[in-house]
KEKE-3310 file (N, C-alpha, C; in steps of 0.2 Angstrom, whole numbers, plus 5000, padded with zeros to 4 digits):
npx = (5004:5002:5009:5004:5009:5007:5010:5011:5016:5024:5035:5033:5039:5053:5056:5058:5065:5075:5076:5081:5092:5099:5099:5107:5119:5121:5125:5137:5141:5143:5150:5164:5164:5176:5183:5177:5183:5186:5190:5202:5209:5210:5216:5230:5237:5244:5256:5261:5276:5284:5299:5313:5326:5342:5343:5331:5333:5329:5318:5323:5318:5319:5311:5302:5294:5291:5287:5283:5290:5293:5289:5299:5304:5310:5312:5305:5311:5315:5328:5338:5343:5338:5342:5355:5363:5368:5358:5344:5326:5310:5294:5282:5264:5256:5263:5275:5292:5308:5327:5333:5344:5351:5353:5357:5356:5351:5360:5353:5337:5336:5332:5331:5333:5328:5332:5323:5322:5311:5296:5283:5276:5262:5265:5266:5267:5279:5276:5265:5263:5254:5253:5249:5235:5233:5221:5218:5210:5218:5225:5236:5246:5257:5269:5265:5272:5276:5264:5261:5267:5270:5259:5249:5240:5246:5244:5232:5228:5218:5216:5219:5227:5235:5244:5256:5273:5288:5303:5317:5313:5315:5328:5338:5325:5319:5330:5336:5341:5335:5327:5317:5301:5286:5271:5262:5252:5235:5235:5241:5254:5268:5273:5283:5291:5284:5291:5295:5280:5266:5259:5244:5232:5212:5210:5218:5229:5248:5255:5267:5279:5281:5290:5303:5301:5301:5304:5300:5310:5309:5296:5294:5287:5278:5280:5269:5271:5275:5284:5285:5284:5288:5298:5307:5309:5324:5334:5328:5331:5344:5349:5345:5353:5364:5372:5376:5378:5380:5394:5395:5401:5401:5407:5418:5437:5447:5459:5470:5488:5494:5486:5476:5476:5469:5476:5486:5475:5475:5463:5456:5447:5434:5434:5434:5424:5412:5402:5396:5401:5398:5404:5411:5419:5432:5443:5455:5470:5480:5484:5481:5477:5464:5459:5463:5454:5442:5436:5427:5428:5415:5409:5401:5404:5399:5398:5409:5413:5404:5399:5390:5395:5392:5399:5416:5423:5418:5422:5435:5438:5433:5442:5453:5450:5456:5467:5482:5486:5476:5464:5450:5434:5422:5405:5400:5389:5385:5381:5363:5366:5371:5387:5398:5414:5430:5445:5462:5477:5491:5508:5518:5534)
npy = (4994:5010:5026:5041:5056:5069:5086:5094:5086:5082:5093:5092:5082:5085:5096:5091:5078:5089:5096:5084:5083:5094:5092:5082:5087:5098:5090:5085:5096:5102:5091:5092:5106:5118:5114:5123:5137:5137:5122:5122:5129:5121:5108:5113:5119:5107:5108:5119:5129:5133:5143:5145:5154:5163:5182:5195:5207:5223:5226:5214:5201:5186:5174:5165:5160:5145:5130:5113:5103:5089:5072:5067:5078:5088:5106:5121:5137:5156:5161:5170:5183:5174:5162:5160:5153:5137:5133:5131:5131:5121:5122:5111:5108:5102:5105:5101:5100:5100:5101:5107:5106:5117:5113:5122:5137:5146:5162:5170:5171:5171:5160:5145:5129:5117:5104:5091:5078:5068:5061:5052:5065:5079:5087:5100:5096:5101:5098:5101:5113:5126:5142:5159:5172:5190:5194:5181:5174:5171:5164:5167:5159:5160:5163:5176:5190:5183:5177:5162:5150:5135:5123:5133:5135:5144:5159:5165:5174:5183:5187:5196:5194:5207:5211:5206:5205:5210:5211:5217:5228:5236:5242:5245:5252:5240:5234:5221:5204:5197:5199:5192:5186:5192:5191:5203:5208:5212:5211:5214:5204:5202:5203:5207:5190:5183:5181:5166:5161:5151:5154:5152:5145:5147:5132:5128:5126:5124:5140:5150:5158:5169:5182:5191:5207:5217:5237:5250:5262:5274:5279:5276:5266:5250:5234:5221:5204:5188:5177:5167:5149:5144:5148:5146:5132:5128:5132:5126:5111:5111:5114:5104:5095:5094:5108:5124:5122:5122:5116:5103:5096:5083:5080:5073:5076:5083:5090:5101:5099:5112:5124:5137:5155:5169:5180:5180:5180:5193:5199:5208:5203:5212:5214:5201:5199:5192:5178:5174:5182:5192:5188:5200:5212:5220:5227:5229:5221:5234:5229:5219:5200:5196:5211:5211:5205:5212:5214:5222:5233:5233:5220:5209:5191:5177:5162:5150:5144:5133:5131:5138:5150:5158:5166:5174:5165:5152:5156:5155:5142:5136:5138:5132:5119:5122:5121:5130:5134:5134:5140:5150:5154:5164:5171:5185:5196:5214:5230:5227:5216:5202:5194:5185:5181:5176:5172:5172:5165:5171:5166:5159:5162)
npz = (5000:4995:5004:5006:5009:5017:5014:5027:5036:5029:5031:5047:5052:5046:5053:5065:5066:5064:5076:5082:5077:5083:5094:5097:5092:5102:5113:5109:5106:5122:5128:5122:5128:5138:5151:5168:5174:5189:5188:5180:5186:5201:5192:5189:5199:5208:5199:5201:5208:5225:5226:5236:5241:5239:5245:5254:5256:5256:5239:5236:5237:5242:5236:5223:5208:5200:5188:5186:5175:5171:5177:5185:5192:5189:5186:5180:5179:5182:5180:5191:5206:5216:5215:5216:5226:5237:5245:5238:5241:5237:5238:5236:5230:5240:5250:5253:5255:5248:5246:5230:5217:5207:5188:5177:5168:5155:5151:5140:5135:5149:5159:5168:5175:5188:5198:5208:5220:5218:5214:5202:5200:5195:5181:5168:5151:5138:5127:5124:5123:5119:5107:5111:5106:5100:5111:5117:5131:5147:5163:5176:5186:5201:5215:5219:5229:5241:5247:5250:5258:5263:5262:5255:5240:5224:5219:5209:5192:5181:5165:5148:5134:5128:5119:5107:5105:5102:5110:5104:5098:5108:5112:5125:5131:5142:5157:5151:5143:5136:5120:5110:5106:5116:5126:5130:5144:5151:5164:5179:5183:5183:5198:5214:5217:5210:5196:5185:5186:5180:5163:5157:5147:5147:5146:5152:5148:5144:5143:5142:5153:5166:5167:5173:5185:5175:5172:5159:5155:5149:5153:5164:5168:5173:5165:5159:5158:5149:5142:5127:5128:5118:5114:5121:5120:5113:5125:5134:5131:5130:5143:5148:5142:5149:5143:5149:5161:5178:5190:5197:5214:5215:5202:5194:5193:5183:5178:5168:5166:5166:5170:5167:5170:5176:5179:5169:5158:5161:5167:5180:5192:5201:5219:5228:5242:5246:5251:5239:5228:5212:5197:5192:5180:5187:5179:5166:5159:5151:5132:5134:5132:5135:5132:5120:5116:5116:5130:5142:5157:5169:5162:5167:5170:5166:5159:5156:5144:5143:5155:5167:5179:5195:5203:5207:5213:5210:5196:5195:5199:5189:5178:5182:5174:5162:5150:5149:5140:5129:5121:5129:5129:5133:5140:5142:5152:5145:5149:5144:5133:5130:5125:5118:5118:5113:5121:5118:5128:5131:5122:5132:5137)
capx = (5000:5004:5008:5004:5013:5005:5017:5013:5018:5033:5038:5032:5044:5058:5057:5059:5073:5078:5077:5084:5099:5103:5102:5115:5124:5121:5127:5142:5148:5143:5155:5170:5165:5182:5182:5177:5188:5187:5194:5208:5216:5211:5220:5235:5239:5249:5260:5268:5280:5287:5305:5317:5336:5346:5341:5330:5334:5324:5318:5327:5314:5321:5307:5302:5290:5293:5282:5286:5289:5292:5284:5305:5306:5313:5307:5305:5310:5316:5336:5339:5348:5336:5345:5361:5364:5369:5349:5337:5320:5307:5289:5275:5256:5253:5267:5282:5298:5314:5331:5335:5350:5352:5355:5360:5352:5353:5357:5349:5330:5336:5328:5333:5330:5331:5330:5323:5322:5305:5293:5276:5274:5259:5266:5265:5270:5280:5275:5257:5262:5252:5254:5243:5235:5229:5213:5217:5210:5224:5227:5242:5249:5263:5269:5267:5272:5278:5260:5263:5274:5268:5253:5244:5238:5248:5238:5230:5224:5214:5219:5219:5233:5233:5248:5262:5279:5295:5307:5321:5314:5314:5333:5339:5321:5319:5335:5334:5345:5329:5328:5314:5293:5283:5266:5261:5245:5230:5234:5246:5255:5273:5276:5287:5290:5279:5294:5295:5276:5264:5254:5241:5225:5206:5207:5224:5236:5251:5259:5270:5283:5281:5296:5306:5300:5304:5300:5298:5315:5307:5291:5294:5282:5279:5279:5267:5273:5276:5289:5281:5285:5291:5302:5313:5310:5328:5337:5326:5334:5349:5350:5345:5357:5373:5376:5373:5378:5383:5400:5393:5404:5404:5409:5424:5440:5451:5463:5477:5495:5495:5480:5476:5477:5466:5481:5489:5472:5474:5457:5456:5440:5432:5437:5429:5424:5407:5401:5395:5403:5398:5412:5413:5428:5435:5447:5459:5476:5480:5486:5483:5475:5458:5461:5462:5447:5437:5432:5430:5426:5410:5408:5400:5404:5391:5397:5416:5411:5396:5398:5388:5398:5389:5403:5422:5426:5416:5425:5441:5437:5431:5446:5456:5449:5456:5475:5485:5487:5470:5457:5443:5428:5419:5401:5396:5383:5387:5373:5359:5367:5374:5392:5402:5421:5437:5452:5467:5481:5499:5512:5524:5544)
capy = (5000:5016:5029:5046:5060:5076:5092:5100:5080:5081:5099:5089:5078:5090:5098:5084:5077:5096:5098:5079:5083:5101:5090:5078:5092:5103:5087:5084:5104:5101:5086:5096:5114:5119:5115:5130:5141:5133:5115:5122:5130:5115:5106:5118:5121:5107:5109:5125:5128:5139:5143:5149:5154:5171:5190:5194:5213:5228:5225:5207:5195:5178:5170:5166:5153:5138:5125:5106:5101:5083:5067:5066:5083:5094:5112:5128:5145:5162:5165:5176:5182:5169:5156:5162:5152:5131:5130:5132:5127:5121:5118:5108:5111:5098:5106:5096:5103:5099:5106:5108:5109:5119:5111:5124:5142:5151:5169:5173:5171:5172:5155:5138:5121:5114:5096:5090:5073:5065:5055:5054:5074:5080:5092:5101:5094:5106:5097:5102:5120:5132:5146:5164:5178:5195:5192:5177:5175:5168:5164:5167:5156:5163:5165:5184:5193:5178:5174:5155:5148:5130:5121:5136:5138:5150:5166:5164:5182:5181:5193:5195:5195:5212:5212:5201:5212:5208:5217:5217:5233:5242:5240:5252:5252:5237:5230:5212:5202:5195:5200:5189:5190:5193:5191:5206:5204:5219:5211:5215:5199:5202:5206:5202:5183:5181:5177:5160:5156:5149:5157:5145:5146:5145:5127:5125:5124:5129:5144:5155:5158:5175:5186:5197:5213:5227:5245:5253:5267:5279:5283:5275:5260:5242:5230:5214:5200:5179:5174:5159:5144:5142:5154:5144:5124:5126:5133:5120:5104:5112:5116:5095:5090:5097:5114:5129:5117:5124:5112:5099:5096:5078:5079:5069:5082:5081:5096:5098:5098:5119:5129:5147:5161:5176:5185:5176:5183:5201:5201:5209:5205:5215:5210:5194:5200:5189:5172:5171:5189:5190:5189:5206:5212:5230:5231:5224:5227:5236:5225:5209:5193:5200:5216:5209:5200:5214:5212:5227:5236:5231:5216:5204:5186:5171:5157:5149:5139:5130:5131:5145:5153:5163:5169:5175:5157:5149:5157:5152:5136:5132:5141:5127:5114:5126:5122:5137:5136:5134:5146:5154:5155:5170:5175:5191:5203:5221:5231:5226:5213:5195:5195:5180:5183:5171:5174:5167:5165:5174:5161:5159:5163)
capz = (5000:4995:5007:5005:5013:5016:5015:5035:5039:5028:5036:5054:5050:5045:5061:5070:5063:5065:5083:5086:5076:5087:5103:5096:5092:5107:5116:5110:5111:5128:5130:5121:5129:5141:5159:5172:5176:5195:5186:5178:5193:5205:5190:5186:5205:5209:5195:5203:5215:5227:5227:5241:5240:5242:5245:5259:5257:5254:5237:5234:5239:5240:5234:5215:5208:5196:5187:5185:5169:5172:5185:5190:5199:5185:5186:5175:5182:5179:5183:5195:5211:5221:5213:5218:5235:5237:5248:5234:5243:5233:5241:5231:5232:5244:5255:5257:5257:5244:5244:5223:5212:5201:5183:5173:5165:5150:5151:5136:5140:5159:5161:5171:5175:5196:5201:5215:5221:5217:5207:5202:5202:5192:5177:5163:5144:5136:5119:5123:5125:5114:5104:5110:5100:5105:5115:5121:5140:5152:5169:5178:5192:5206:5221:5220:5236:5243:5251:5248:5260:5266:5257:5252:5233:5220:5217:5204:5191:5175:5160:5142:5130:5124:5111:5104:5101:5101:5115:5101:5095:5112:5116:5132:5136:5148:5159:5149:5138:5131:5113:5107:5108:5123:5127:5136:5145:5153:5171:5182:5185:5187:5204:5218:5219:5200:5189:5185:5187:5172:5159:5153:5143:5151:5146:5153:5141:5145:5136:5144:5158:5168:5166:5180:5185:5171:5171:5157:5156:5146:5155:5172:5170:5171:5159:5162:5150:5149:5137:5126:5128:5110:5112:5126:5121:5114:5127:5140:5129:5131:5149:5151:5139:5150:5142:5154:5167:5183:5191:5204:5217:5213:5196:5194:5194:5177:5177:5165:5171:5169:5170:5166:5175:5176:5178:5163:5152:5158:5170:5187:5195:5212:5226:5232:5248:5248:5248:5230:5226:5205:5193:5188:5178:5187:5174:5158:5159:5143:5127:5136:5128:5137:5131:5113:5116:5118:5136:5146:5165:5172:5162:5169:5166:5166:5155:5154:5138:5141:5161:5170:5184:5199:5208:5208:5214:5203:5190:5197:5199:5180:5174:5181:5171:5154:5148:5151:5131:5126:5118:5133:5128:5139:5140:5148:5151:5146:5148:5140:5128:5130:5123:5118:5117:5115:5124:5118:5132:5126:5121:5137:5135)
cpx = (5004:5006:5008:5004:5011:5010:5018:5017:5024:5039:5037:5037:5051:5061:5059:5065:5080:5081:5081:5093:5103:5103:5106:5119:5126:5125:5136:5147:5147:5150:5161:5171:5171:5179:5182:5182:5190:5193:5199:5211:5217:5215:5227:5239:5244:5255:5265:5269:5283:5293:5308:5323:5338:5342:5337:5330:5326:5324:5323:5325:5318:5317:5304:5296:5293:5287:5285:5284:5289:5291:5291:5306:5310:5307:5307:5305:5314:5323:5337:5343:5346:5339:5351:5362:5364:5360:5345:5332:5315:5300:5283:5269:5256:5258:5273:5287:5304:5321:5332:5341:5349:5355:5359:5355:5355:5353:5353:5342:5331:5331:5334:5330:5332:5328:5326:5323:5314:5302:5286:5273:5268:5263:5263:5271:5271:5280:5269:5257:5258:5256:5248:5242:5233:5222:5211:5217:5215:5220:5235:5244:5257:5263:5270:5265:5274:5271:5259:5269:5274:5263:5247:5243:5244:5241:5237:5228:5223:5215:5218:5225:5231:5238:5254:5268:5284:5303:5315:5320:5313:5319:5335:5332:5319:5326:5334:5340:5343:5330:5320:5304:5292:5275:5262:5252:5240:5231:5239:5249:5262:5276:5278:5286:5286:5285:5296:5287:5273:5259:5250:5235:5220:5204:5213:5231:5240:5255:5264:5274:5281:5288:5295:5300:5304:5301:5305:5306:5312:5302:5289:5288:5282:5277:5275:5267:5276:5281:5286:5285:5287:5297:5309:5315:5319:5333:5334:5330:5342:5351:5350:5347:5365:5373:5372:5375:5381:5388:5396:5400:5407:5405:5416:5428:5446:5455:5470:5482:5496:5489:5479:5474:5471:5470:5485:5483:5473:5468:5458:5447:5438:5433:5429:5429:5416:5405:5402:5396:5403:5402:5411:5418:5428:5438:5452:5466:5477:5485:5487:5478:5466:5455:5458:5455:5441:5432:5432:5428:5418:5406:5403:5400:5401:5390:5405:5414:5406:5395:5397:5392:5394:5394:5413:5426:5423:5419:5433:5443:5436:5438:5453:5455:5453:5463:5477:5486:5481:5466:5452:5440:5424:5410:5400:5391:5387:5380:5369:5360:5371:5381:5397:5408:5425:5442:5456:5473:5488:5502:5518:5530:5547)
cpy = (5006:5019:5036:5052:5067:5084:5093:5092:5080:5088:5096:5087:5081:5093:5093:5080:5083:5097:5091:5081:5090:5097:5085:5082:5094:5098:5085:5092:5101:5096:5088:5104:5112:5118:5121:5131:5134:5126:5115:5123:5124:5109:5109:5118:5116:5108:5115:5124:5137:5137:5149:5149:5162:5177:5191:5203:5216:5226:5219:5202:5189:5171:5171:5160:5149:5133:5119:5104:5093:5077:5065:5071:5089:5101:5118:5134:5150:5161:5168:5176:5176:5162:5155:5158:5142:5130:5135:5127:5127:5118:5117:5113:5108:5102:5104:5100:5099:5102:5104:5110:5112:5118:5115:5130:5145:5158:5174:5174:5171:5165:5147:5132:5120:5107:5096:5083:5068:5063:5055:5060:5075:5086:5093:5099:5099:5105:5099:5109:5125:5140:5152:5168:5184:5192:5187:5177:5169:5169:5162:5162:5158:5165:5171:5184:5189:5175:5168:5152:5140:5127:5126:5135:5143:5153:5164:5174:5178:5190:5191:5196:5202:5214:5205:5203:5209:5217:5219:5224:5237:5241:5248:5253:5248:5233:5221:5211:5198:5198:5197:5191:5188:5194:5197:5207:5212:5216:5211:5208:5198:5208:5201:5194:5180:5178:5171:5154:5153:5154:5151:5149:5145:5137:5124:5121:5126:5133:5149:5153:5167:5177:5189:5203:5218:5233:5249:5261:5275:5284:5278:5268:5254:5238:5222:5208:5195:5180:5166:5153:5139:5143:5150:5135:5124:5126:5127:5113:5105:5111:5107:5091:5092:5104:5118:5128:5121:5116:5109:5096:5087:5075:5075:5075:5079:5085:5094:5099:5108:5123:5137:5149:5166:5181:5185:5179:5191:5204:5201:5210:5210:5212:5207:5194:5197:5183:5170:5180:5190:5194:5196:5208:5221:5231:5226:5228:5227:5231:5219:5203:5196:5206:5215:5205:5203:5214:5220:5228:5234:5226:5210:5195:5179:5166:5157:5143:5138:5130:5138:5145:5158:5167:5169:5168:5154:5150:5154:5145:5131:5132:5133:5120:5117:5123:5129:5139:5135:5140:5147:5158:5159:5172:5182:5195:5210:5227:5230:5219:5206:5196:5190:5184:5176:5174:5170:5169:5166:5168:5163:5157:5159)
cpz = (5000:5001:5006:5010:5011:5016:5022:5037:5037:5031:5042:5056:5051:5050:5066:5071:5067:5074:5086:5084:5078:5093:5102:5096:5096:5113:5115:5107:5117:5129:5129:5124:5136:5147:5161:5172:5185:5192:5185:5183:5198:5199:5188:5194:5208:5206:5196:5210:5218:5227:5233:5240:5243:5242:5252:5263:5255:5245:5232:5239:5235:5239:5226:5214:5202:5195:5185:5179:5166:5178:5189:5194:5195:5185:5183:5177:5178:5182:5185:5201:5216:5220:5215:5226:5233:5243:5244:5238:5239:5238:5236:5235:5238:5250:5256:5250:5253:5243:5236:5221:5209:5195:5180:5173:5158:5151:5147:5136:5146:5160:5163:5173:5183:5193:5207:5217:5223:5214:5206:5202:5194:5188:5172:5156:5140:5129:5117:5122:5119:5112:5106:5105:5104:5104:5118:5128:5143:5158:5172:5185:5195:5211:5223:5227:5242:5249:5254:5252:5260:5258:5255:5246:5231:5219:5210:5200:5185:5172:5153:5143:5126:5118:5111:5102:5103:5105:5112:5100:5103:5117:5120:5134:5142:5149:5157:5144:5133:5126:5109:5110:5114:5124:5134:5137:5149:5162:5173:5186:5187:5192:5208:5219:5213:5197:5192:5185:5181:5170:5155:5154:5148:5149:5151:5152:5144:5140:5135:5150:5160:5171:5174:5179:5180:5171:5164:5154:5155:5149:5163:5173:5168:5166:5162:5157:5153:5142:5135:5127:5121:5108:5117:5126:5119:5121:5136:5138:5130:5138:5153:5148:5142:5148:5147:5159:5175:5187:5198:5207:5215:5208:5197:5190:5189:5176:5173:5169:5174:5168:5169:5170:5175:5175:5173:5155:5155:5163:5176:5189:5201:5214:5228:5238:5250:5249:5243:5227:5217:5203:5189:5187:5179:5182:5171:5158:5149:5138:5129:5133:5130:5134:5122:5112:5114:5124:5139:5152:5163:5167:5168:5167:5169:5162:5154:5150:5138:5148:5164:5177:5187:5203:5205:5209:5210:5195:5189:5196:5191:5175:5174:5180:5163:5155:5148:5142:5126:5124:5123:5131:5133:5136:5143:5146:5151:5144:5149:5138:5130:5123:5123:5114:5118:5116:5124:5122:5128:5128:5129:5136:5137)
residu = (UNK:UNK:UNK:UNK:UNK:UNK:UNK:UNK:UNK:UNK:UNK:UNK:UNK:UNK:UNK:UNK:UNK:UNK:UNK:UNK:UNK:UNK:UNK:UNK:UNK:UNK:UNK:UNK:UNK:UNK:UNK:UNK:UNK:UNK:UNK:UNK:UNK:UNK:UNK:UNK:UNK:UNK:UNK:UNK:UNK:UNK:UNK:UNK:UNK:UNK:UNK:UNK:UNK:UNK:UNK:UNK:UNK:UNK:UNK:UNK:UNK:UNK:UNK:UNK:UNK:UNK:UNK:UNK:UNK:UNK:UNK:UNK:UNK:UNK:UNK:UNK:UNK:UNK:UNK:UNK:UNK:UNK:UNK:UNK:UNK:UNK:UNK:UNK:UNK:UNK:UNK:UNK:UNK:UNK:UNK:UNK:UNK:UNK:UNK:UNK:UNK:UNK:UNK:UNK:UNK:UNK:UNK:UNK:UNK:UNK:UNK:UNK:UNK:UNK:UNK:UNK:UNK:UNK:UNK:UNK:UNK:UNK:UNK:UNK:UNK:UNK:UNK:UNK:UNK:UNK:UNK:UNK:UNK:UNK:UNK:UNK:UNK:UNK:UNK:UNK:UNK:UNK:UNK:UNK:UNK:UNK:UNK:UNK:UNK:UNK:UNK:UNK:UNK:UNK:UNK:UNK:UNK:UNK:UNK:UNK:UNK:UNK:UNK:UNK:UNK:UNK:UNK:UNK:UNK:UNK:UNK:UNK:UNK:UNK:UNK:UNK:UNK:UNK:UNK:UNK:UNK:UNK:UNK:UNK:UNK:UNK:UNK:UNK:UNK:UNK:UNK:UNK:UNK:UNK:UNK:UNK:UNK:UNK:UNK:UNK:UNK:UNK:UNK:UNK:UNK:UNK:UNK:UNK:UNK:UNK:UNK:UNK:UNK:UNK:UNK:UNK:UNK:UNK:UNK:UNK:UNK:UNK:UNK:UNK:UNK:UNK:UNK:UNK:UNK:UNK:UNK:UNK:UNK:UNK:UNK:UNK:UNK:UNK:UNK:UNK:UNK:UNK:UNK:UNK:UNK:UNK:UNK:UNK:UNK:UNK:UNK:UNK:UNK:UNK:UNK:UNK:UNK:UNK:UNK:UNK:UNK:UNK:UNK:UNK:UNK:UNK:UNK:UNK:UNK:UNK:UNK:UNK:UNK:UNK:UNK:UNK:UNK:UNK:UNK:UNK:UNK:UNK:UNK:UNK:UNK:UNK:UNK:UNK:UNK:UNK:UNK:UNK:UNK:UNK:UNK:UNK:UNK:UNK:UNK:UNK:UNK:UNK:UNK:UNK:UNK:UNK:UNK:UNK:UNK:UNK:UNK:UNK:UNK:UNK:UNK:UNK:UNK:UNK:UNK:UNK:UNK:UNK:UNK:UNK:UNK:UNK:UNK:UNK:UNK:UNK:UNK:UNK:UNK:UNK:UNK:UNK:UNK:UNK:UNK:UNK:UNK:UNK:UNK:UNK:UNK:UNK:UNK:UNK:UNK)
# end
């Protein structure tokens, strides 16, 4: 038997269909729409840390934060003087308390890697990391102000990304040796004890590192900006492949038979009258191996080949691993600017 189909029955129909196939729809946005806000932070939170080490002064808070980037205890922070000290403390979410080494940093994104001694740590995947644009809404995680001492939470702020720019063109205006883009953001997130925390997406992506406190030179004000996480995967693979390294105690000790000198390139540091008093070079004596090098006063020096050096000693120390007739290798900061130099030691008579 035939069936004959009236038109409002065949439009009944339409509809119907219609509305069943928007709540198939509707459901599986649903299933894909982003967790609250709430879920991300209660997932994001143990993943930072607080960090403890040197300063302590009037503006040299000795506290910074850092995110865990893998489930053995490795950690992503900002470089700085809080680092500067043999007691880096590192305290998880849940509370508990770890002294950390220091692996290594890059001076040139001012970024480094701790250890700590642990397993099973919830992290972030820095293969996940995305990419922002302007208008992307963030949240920033840190232990700004150091309120965070124990088991509390990191402070959490919620912000847009308001540009994408690149600090190359705004040399002599913020004290960095950064060079590269920057995600600067409408919320005021770095402050005391912020650099080093995360920037991650409203789904909890993560996407960013929160830089140092900068101001501004020109018109006296601050700058609030994360450094991407694209922008650093090299110098992180590095940092975990040995170079960067800072000289562990229980390194096994290889010295050639004569070593170089300081006084042999030409370089008079300041007086080492601190514990970790940093290698700055007062002064070059005139036409000596240094001198030719292009080194000059208030250098600062931050790398003897691939080995970061934090101190006078430290530098001392590295130097005699060098042949006294070899090629040194020197980083320094001058300025503003990251400066590699070779310094070849005058032939001896």
């Amino acid at each position: 038997m035939n069936t004959l189909w009236h038109p409002r029955s065949v439009l009944l129909w339409l509809l119907l269909l219609g509305l069943c196939g928007s709540a198939v729809h509707d459901d599986t946005a649903l299933a894909a729409a982003p967790a609250s806000v709430a879920d991300v932070i209660e997932q994001t939170q143990p993943k930072i840390v607080k960090i403890f080490g040197a300063g302590g002064f009037r503006g040299l808070e000795a506290y910074q934060s850092g995110m865990l980037i893998s489930a053995d205890g490795y950690i992503l922070t900002v470089w700085s003087y809080v680092l500067d000290t043999d007691y880096i403390t590192v305290v998880l979410n849940d509370g508990r308390r770890f002294v950390a080494k220091m692996l290594g940093a890059d001076p040139q994104p001012e970024v480094a890697i701790l250890k700590i001694d642990a397993s099973d740590l919830p992290h972030f995947d820095l293969d996940k990391a995305v990419r922002l644009e302007p208008g992307d809404r963030i949240l920033a995680f840190s232990n700004a102000f150091g309120v965070a001492q124990g088991n509390e939470p990191a402070s959490v702020q919620e912000g847009v990304v308001s540009v994408v720019t690149n600090l190359a063109a705004r040399r002599g205006v913020f004290d960095t040796a950064y060079r590269g883009p920057v995600y600067v953001l409408d919320a005021v997130v770095n402050n005391p004890g912020s650099q080093g925390g995360a920037l991650v997406t409203r789904r909890g992506e993560l996407a960013g590192i929160l830089g140092k406190e900068l101001r501004n030179s020109l018109n006296n004000t601050w700058l609030n900006y994360a450094l991407p996480i694209e922008q650093l995967r090299e110098s992180i693979d590095a940092i975990r492949a040995g170079k960067f390294a800072v000289r562990q105690e229980e390194q096994p000790l290889k010295k050639p038979a004569k070593s170089v000198r300081l006084a042999a390139l030409g370089i008079v540091l300041v007086p080492d009258i601190l514990e970790r008093t940093p290698p700055y070079v007062d002064g070059v004596v005139p036409d000596s191996p240094a001198a030719k090098a292009g080194l000059q006063p208030d250098d600062l020096i931050v790398l003897v080949g691939d080995t970061l050096v934090q101190s006078c000693k430290a530098l001392n120390t590295e130097l005699e691993y060098i042949d006294s007739a070899d090629p040194v290798r020197l980083s320094v900061i001058r300025g503003q600017q990251l400066v590699e130099l070779t310094v070849q030691p005058a032939e001896e008579k």
